[in-house]
C-alpha positions in Angstrom: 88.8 96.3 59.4 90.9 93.5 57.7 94.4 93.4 57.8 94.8 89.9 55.7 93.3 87.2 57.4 93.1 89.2 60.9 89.6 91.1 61.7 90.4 94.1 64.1 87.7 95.1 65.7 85.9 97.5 68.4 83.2 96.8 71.1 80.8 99.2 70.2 79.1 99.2 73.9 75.8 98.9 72.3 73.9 96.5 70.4 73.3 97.3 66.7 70.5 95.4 65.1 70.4 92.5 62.4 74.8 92.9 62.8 74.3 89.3 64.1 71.3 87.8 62.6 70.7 84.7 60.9 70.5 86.9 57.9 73.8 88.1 58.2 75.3 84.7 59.0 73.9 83.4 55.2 74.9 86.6 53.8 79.0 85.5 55.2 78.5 82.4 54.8 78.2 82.3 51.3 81.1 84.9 50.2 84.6 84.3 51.0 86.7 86.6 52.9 87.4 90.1 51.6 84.3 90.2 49.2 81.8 92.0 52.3 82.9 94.5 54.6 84.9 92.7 57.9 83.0 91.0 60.1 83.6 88.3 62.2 80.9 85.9 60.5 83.7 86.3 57.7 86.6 85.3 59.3 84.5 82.1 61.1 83.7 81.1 57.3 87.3 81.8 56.2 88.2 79.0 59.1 85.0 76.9 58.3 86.2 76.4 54.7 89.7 75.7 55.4 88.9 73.2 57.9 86.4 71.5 56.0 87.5 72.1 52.4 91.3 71.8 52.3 91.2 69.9 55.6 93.5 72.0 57.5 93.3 72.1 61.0 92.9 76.1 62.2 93.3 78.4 65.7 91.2 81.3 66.3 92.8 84.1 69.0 91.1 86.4 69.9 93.0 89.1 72.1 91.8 92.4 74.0 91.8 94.2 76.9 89.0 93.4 79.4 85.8 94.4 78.4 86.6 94.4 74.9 84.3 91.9 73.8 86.5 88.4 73.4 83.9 86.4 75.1 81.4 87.7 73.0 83.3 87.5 69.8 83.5 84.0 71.0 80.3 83.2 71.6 79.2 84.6 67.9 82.3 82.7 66.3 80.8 79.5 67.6 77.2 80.3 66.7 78.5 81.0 63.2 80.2 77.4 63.3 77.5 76.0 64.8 74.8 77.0 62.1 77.3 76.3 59.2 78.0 72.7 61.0 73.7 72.6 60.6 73.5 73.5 57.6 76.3 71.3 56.1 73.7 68.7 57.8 71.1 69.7 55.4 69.3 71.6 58.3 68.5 75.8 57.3 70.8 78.5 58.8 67.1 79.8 60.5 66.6 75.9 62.6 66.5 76.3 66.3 69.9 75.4 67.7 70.8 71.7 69.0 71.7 71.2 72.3 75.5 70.8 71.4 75.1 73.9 70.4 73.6 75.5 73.3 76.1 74.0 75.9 79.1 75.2 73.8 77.6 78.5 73.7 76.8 78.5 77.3 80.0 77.1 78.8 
């Protein structure tokens, strides 16, 4: 859920399919926050278009208890930035990644 500009969230313990596809990172990417169900594609373009649009600079925590899925809310926040940054490039959401990408998402 939402609460303002803060996602709150729960590791599911389980993967559940297309919740982190390339589909869903056009479908977030082109609605601003509030207008689709929380997700954490929404709050990546919420900091996307502030950075980028009103040139503010912006700070993502993300807090929980161990094993409650920071690094891998993490790792999707920067695949979400990463395919915006792409597509900003005139590249589509769908091109394989660069290798910037894959060594942020790897470190």
């Amino acid at each position: 859920t939402n609460i303002g500009s803060i996602l709150a969230s729960v590791n599911p313990y389980k993967p559940i399919p297309g919740l982190y596809s390339v589909d869903a990172i056009d479908l977030y990417r082109q609605h601003r926050l509030g207008e689709l169900p929380p997700h954490i594609f929404a709050t990546a373009n919420e900091c996307y278009c502030c950075l980028w649009k009103r040139h503010d600079s912006q700070c993502v925590l993300i807090s929980g208890e161990s094993g409650a899925g920071k690094t891998e809310s993490t790792k999707l926040l920067l695949k979400f930035l990463s395919a915006m940054s792409q597509t900003s490039l005139g590249a589509p959401v769908c091109e394989k990644s660069t290798r910037v990408e894959e060594a942020i998402l790897e470190s």
